[in-house]
VOROMI-415237 format. One record per atom (N, C-alpha, C): x, y, z. Coordinates in steps of 0.1 Angstrom, whole numbers, padded with zeros to 4 digits, always signed. Example, Ala and Ser with C-alpha at 12.3 -4.5 7.8 and 13.67 -1.06 7.14 Angstrom:
<atoms>
+0132-0057+0078;+0123-0045+0078;+0132-0033+0078;+0128-0022+0071;+0137-0011+0071;+0129+0000+0079;
</atoms>
This chain:
<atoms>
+0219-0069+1098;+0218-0059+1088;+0225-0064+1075;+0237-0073+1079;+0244-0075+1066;+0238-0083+1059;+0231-0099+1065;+0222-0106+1066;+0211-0100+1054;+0209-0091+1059;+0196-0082+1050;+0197-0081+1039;+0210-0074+1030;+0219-0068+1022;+0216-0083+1014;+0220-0089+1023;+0227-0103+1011;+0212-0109+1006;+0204-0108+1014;+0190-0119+1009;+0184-0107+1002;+0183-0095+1003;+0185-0084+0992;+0186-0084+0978;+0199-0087+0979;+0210-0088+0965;+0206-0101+0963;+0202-0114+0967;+0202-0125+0962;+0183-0126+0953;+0177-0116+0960;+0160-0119+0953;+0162-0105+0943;+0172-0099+0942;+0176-0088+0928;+0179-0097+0916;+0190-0108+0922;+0193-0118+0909;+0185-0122+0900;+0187-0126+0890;+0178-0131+0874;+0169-0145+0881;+0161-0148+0874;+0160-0163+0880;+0168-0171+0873;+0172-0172+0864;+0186-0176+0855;+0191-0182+0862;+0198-0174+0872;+0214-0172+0881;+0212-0182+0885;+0199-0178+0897;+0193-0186+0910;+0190-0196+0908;+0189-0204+0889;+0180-0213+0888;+0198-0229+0887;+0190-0236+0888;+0201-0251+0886;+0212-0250+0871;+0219-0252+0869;+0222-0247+0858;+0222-0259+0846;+0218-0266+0854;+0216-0278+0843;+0225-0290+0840;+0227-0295+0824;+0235-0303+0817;+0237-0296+0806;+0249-0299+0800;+0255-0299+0787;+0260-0311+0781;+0260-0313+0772;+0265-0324+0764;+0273-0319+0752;+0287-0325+0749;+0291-0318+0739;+0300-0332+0736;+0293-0334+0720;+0298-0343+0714;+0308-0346+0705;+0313-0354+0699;+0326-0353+0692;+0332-0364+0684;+0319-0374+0674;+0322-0384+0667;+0328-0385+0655;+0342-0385+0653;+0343-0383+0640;+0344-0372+0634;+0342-0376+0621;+0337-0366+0610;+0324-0366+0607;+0316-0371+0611;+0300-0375+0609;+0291-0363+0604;+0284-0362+0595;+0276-0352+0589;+0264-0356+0588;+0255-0345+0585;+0241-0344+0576;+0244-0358+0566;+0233-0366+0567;+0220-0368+0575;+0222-0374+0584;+0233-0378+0594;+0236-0386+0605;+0225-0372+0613;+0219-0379+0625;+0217-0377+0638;+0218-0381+0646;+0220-0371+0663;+0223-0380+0675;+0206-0375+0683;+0205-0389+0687;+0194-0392+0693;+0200-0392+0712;+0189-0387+0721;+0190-0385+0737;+0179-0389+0739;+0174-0401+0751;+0165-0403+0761;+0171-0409+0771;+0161-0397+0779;+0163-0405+0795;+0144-0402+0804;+0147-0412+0814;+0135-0406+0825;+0136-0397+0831;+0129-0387+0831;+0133-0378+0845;+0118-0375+0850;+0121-0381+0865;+0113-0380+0877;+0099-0389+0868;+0100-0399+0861;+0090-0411+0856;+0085-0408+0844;+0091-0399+0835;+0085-0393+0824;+0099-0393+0814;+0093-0406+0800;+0104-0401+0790;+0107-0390+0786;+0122-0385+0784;+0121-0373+0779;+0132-0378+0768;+0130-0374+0748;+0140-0372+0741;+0138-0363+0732;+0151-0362+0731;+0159-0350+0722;+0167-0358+0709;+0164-0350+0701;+0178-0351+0688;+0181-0335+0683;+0192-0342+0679;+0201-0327+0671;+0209-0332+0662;+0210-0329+0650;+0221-0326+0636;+0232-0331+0640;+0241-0337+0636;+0258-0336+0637;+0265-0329+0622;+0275-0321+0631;+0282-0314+0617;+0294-0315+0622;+0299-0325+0608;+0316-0326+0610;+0321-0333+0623;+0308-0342+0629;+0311-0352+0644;+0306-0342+0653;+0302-0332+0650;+0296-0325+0665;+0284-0322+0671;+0283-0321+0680;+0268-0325+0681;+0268-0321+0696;+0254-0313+0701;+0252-0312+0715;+0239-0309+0720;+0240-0317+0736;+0224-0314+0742;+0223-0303+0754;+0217-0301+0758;+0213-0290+0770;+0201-0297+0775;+0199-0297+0792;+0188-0299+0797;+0190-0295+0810;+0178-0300+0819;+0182-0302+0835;+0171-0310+0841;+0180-0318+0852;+0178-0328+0858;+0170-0326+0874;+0169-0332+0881;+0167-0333+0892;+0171-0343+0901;+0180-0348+0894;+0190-0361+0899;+0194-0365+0884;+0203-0377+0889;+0215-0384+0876;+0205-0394+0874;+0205-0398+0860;+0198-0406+0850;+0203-0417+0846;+0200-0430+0840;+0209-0432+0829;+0200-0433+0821;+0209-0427+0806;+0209-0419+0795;+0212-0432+0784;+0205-0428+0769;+0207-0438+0759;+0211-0427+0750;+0223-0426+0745;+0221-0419+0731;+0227-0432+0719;+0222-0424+0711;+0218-0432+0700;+0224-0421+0683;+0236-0425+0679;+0235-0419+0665;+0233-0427+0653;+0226-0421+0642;+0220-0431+0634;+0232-0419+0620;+0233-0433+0610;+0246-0423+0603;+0240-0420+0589;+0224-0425+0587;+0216-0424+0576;+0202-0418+0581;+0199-0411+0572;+0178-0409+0571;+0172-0426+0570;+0178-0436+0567;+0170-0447+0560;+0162-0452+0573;+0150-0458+0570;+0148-0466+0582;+0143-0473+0581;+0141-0479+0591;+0142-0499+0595;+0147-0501+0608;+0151-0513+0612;+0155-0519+0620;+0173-0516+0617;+0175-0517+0609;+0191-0519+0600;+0202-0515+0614;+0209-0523+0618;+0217-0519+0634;+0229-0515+0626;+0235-0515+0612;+0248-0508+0606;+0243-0496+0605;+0234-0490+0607;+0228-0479+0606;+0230-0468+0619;+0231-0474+0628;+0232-0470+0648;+0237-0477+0655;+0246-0464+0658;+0251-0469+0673;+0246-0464+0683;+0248-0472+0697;+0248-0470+0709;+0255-0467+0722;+0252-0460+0733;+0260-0456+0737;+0252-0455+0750;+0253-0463+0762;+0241-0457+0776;+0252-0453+0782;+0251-0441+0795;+0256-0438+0802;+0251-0425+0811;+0263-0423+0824;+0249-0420+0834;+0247-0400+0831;+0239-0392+0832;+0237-0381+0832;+0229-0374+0841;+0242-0361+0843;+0240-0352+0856;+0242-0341+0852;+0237-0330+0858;+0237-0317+0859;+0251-0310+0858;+0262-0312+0847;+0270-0310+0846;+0280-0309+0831;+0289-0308+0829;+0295-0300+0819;+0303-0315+0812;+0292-0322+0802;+0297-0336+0798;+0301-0334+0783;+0311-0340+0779;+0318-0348+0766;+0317-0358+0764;+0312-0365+0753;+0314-0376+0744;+0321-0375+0732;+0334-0384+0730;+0344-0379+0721;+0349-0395+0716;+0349-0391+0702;+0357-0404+0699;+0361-0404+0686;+0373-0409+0683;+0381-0405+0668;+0369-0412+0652;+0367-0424+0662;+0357-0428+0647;+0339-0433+0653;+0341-0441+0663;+0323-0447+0664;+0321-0442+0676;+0306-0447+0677;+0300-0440+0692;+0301-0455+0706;+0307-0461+0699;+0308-0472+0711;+0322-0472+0714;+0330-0470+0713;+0343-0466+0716;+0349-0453+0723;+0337-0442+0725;+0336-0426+0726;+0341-0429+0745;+0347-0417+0748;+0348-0417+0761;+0342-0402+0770;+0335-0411+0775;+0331-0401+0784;+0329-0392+0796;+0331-0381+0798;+0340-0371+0808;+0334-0362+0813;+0330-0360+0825;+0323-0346+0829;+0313-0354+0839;+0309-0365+0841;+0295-0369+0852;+0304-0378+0860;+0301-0374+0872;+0310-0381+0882;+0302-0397+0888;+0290-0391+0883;+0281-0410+0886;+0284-0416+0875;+0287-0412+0867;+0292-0420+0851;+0310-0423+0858;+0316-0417+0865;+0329-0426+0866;+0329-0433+0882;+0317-0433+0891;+0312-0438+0898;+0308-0458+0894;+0304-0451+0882;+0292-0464+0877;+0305-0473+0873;+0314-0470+0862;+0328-0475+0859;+0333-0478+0870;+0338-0474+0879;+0347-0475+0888;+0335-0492+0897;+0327-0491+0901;+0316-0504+0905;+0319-0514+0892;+0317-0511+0882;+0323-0522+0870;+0331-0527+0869;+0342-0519+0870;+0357-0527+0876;+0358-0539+0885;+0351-0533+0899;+0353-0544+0909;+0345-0555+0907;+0329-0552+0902;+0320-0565+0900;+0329-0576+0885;+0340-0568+0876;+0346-0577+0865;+0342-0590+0870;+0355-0592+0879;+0354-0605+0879;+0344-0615+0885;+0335-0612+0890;+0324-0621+0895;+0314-0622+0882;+0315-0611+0875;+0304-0609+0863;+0310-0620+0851;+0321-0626+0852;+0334-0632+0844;+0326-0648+0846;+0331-0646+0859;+0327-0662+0867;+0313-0664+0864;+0304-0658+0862;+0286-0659+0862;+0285-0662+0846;+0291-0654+0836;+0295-0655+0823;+0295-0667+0817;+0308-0674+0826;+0316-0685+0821;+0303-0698+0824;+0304-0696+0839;+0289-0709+0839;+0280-0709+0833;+0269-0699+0828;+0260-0696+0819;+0260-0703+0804;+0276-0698+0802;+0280-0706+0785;+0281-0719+0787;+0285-0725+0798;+0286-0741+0802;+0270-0748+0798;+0262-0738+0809;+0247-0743+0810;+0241-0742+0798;+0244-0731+0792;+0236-0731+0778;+0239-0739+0766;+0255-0746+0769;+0257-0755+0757;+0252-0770+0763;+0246-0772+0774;+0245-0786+0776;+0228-0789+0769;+0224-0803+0774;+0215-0805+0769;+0202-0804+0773;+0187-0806+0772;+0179-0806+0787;+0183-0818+0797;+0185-0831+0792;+0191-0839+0798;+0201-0841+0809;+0213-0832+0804;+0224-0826+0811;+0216-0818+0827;+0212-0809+0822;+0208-0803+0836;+0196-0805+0843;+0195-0816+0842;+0189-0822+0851;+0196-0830+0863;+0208-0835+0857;+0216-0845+0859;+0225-0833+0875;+0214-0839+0888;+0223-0832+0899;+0238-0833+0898;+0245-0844+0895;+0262-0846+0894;+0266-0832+0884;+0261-0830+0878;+0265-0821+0867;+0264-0805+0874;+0249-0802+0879;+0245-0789+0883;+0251-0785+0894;+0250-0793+0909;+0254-0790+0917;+0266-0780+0918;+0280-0790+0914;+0292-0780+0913;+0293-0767+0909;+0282-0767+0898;+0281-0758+0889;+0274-0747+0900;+0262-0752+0907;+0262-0741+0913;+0263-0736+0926;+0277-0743+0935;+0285-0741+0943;+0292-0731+0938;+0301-0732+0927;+0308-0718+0922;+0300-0706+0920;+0289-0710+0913;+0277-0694+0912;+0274-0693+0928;+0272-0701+0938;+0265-0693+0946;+0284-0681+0954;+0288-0691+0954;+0306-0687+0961;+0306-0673+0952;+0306-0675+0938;+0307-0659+0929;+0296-0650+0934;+0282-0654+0939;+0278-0643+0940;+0275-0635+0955;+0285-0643+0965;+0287-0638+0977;+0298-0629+0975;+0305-0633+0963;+0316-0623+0963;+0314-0607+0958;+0303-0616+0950;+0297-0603+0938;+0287-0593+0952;+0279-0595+0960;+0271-0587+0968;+0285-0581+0977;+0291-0586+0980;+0308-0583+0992;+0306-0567+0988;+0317-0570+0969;+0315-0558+0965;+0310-0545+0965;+0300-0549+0960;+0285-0542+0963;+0281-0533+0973;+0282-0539+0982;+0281-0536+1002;+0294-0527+1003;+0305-0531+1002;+0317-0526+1003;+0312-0509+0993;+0314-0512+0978;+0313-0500+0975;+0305-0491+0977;+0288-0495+0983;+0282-0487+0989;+0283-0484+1001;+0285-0485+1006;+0292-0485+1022;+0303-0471+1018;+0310-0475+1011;+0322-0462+1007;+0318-0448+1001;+0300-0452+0992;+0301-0442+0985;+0290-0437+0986;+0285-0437+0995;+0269-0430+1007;+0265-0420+0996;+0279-0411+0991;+0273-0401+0986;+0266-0399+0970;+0270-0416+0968;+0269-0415+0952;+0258-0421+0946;+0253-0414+0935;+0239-0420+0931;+0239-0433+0929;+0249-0440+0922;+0252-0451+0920;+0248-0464+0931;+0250-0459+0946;+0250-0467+0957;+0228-0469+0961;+0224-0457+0955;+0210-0459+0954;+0210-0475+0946;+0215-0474+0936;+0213-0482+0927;+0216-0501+0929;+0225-0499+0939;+0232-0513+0944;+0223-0515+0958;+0216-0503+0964;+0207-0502+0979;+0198-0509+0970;+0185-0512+0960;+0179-0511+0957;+0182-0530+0953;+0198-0532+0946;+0195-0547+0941;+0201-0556+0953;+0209-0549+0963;+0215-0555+0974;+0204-0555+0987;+0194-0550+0988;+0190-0546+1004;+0175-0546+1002;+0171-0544+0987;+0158-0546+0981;+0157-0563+0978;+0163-0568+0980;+0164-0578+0970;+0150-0587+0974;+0147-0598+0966;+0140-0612+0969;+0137-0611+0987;+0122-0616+0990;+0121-0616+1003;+0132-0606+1017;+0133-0596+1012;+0143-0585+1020;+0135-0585+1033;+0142-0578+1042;+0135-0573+1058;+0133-0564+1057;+0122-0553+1060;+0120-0540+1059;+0123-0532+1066;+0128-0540+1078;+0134-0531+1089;+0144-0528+1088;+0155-0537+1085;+0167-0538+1083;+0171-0528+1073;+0166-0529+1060;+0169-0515+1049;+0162-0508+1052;+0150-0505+1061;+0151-0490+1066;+0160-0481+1072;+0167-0490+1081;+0180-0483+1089;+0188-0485+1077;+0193-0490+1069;+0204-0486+1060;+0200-0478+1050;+0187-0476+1050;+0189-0466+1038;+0181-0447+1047;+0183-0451+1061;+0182-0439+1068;+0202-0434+1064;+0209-0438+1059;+0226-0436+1064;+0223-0429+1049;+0221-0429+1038;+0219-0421+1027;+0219-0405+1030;+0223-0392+1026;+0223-0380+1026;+0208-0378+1020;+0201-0371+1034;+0184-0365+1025;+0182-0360+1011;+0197-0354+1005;+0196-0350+0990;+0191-0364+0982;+0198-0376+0986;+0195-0389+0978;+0182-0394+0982;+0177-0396+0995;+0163-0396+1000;+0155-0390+0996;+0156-0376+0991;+0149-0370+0988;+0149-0367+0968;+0156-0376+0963;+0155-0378+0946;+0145-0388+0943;+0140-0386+0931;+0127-0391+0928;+0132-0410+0925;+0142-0415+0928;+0148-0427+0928;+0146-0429+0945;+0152-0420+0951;+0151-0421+0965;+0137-0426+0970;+0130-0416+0969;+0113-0414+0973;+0106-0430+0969;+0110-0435+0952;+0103-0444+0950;+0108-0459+0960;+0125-0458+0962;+0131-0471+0972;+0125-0472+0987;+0119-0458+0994;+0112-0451+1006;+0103-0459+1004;+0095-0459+0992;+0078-0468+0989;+0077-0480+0989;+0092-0486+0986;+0094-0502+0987;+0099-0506+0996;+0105-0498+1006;+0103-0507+1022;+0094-0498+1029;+0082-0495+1027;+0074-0491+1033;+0061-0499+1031;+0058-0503+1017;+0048-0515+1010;+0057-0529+1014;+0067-0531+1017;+0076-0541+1025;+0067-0542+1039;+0073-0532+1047;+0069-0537+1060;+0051-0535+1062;+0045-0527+1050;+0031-0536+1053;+0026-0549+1050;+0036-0553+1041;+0038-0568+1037;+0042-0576+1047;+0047-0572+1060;+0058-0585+1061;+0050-0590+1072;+0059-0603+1076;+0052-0613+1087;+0043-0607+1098;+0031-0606+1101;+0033-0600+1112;+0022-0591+1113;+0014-0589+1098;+0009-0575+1096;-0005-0580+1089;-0014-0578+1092;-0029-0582+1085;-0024-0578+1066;-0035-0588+1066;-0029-0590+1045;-0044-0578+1038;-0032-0566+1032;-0047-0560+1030;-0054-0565+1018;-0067-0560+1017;-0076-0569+1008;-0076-0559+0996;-0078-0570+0985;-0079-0564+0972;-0092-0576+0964;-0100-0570+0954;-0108-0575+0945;-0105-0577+0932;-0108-0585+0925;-0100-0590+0913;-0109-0603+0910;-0113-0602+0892;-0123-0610+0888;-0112-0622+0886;-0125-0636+0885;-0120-0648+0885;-0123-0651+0869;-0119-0661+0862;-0119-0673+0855;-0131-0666+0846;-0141-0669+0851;-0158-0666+0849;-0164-0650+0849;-0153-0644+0853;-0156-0629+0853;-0166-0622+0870;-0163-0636+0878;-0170-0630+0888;-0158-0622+0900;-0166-0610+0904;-0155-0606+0914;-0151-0616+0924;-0136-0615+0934;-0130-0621+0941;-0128-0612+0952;-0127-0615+0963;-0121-0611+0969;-0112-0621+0981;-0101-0607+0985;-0089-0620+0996;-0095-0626+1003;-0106-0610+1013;-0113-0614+1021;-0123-0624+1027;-0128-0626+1012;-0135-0639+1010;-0134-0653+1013;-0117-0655+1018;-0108-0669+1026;-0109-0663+1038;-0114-0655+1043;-0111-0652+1058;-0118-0667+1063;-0109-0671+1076;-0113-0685+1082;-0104-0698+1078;-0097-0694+1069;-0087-0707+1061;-0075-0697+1061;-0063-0707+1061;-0052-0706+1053;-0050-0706+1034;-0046-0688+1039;-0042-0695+1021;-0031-0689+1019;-0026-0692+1008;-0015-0689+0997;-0018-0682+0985;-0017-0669+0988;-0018-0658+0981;-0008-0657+0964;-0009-0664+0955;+0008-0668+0952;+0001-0658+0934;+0016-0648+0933;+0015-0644+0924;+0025-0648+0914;+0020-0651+0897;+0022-0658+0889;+0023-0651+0876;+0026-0661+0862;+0019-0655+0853;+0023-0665+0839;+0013-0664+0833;+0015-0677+0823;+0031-0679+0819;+0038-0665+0816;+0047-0669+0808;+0059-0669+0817;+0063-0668+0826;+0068-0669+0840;+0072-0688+0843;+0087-0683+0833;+0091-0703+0836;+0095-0708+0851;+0097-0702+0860;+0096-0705+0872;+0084-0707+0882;+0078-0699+0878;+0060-0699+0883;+0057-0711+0879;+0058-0712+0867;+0055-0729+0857;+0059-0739+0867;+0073-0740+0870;+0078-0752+0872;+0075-0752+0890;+0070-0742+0896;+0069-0739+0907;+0051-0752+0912;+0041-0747+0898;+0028-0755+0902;+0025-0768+0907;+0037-0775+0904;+0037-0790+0904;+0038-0792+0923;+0045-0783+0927;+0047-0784+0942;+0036-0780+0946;+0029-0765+0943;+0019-0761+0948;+0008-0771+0945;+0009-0777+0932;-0002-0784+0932;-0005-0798+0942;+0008-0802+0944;+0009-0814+0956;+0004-0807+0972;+0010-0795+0974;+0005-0790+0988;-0011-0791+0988;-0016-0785+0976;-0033-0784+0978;-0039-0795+0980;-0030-0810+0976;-0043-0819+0973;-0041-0825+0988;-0028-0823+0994;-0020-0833+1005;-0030-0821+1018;-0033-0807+1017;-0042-0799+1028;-0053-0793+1024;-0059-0797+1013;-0071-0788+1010;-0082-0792+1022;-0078-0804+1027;-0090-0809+1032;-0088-0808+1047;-0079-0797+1050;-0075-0791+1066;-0075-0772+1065;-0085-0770+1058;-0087-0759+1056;-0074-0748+1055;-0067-0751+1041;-0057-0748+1036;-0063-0744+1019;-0061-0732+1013;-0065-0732+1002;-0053-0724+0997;-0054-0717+0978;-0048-0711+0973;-0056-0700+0962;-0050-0689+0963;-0055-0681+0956;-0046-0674+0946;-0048-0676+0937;-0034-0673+0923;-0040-0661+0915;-0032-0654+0917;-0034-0638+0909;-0020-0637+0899;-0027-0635+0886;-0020-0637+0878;-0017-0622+0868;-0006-0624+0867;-0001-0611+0864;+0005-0609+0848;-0002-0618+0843;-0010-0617+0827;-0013-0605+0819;-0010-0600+0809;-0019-0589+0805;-0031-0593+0797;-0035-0578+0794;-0044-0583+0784;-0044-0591+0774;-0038-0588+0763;-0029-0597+0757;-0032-0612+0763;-0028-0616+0775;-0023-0625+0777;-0039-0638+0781;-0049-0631+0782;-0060-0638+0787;-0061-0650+0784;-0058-0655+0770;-0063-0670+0763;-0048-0677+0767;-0038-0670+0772;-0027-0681+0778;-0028-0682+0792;-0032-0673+0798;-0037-0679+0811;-0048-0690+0812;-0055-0685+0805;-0066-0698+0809;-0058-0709+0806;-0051-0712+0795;-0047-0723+0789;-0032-0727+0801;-0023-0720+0807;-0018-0722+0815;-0024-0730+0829;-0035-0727+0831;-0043-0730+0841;-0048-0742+0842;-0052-0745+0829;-0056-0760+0821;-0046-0767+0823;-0035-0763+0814;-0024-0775+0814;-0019-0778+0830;-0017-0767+0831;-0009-0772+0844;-0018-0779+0861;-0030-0782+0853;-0047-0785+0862;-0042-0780+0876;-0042-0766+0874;-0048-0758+0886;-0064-0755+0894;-0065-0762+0900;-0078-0766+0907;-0084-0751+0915;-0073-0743+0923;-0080-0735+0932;-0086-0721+0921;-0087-0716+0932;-0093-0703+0922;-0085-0693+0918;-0088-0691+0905;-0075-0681+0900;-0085-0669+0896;-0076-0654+0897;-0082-0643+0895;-0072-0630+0883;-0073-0623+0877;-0064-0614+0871;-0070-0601+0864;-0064-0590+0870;-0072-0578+0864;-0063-0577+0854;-0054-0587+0846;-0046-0585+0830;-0046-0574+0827;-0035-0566+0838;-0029-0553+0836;-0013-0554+0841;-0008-0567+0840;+0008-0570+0843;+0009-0566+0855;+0023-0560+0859;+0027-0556+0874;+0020-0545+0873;+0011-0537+0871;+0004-0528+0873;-0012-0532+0878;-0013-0542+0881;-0024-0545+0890;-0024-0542+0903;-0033-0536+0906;-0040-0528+0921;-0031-0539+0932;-0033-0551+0927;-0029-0562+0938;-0013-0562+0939;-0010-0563+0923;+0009-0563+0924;+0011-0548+0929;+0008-0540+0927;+0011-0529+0936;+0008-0527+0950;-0001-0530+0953;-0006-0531+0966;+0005-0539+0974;+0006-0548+0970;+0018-0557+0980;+0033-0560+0977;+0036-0549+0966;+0050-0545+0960;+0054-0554+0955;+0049-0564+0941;+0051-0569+0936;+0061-0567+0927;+0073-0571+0926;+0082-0563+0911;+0085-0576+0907;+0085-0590+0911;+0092-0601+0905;+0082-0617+0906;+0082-0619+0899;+0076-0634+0904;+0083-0644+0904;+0078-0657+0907;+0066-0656+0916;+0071-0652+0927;+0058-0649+0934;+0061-0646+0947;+0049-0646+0952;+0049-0654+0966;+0037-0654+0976;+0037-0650+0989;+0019-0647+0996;+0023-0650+1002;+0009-0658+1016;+0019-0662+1028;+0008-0674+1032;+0006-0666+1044;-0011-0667+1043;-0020-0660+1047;-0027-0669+1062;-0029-0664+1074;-0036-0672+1086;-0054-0673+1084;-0060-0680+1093;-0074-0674+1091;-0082-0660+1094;-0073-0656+1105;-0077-0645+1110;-0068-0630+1096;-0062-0633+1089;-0065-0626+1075;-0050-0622+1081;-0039-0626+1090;-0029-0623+1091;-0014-0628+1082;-0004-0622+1080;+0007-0633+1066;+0013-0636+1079;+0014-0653+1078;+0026-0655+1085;+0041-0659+1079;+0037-0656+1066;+0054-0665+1056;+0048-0656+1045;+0057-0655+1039;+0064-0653+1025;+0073-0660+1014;+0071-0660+1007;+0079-0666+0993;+0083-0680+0998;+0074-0693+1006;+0074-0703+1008;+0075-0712+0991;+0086-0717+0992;+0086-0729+0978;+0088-0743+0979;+0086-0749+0974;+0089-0762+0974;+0088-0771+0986;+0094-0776+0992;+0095-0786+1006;+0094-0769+1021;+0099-0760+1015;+0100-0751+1028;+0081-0750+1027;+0075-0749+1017;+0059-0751+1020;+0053-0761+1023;+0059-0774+1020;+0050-0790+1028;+0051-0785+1039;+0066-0782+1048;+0070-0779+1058;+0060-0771+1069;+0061-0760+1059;+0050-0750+1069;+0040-0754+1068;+0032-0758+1059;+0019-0760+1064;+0014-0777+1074;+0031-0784+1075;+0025-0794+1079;+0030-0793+1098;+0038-0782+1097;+0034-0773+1111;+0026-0770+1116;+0016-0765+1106;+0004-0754+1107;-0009-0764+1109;-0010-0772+1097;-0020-0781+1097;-0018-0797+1110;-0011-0796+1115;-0008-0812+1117;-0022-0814+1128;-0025-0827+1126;-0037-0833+1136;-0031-0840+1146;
</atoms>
């Protein structure tokens, strides 16, 4: 009966009450006036959403609601003029949540501190600890970038150089693992699941059980749901599992299909003209084709080009005398194909049986003579 009373009194309530209560933002730059404005965007659930509002006398504020934490760009511009002009705007990203936030600061917006979102002192608190590996990654970068092309070529030189990067970035993932591991409950750890457990050639099995340890509230955020679709297009991808077929015009505008190698080995290998690693990747691939084409081993290169990009692909294709057949619906990572097999990075391939099964993934360099001269040997 009491029971009754209460779910009673709770469908009497406003939907107001009952409803999320949202975000606030309450700003605090200065003295800043008319015509300065502050500019807000963020995604929510895959759709830009922005706002501006007036500042008077430095103040300034947003209202919305979320369905999970964001990160957020605001932007105050301290004139009407426009252009490009960056003395004109400042910047300011940070994370936003359903909750009662301040941005305050005595003179600029990049200096402002901000107070009220707990994944915004989440996100800080992960910055801290990654400092020093982000320091060490920093320092080598400036080394690499002041040498010559010559220089890094020169193994004596790169090697050491990237002993310490790989040593920094065992330390840098430690972190990572550790503070997600600690902080199951914070949006932020979505975010480190995604670059730590998602990463380059991942196991789908393996981050499916770690990202089962997540609370269903985060499973179930529109960040959550999309990481669910990436080890799920994962383990239809992975070793083990028939390669599903997709169609995609060639060179000459005729359709392709995967299907169409059924009976041969191929190498499924996604690419794209402007992709300097794919580049420097062909010269291998091109040695595998010529050393097995003739043990029924082929390649098929889906290029992930835009439109835009049609007269550099071909010309990519030229230079770098790519013999097999290439195909591209020049729609970038939004091709049926790069989605189909969860494409988000190139290159990336993968090597295909006759009977239309993958047995490998992201094979490069000598790890592909290798396999295929397992595969092929007489």
């Amino acid at each position: 009966m009491i029971k009754k009373c209460i779910l009673a009194a709770i469908c009497c309530l406003p939907l107001s009450l009952m409803a999320q209560k949202g975000f606030t933002i309450k700003g605090k730059i200065g003295t800043l006036s008319a015509p300065a404005k502050a500019y807000l965007s963020y995604n929510k659930d895959g759709v830009k959403v922005t706002d501006s509002t007036a500042i008077d006398n430095g103040n300034f504020s947003f209202k919305g609601l979320l369905s999970n934490p964001v990160l957020a760009d605001l932007m105050v511009k301290h004139s009407a003029a426009t252009g490009s002009n960056d003395d004109n705007k400042e910047y300011l990203q940070f994370y936003l949540e359903n909750s009662a936030i301040t941005i305050s600061s005595q003179d600029s917006l990049w200096r402002s501190v901000v107070k009220g979102s707990v994944t915004n002192d989440d996100d800080n608190a992960l910055r801290m600890v990654q400092k020093p590996y982000r320091k060490i990654a920093d320092s080598i970068m400036k080394v690499y970038n002041a040498w010559t092309p010559q220089q890094r070529k020169d193994t004596l030189l790169t090697k050491p150089l990237g002993k310490i990067m790989s040593a920094s970035q065992v330390g840098y993932d430690s972190v990572n693992r550790f503070f997600m591991n600690s902080h199951l409950n914070s949006y932020i750890s979505l975010r480190i699941f995604q670059e730590v457990e998602l990463a380059y050639n991942f196991n789908p099995d393996t981050a499916a059980a770690r990202f089962a340890r997540f609370p269903l509230t985060l499973r179930n955020s529109y960040t959550g749901k999309k990481l669910a679709g990436m080890i799920e297009t994962g383990k239809k991808t992975n070793t083990g599992m028939m390669a599903m077929d997709f169609t995609e015009t060639d060179t000459t505008g005729k359709s392709v299909k995967l299907s169409d190698f059924r009976g041969k080995y191929v190498l499924v290998d996604f690419w794209a003209s402007w992709c300097k690693p794919c580049r420097a990747e062909n010269p291998n691939m091109l040695a595998a084709y010529n050393k097995y084409k003739s043990k029924n081993f082929t390649i098929l290169g889906v290029s992930l080009d835009d439109t835009k990009g049609r007269r550099a692909w071909l010309g990519a294709v030229k230079q770098d005398g790519l013999p097999w057949t290439q195909v591209s619906e020049l729609n970038g990572f939004q091709a049926k194909s790069a989605v189909l097999y969860g494409v988000t990075a190139i290159p990336t391939n993968f090597l295909v049986d006759p009977s239309g099964k993958i047995i490998a993934r992201n094979l490069r360099g000598e790890d592909l003579d290798k396999k295929l001269a397992t595969l092929l040997a007489m």
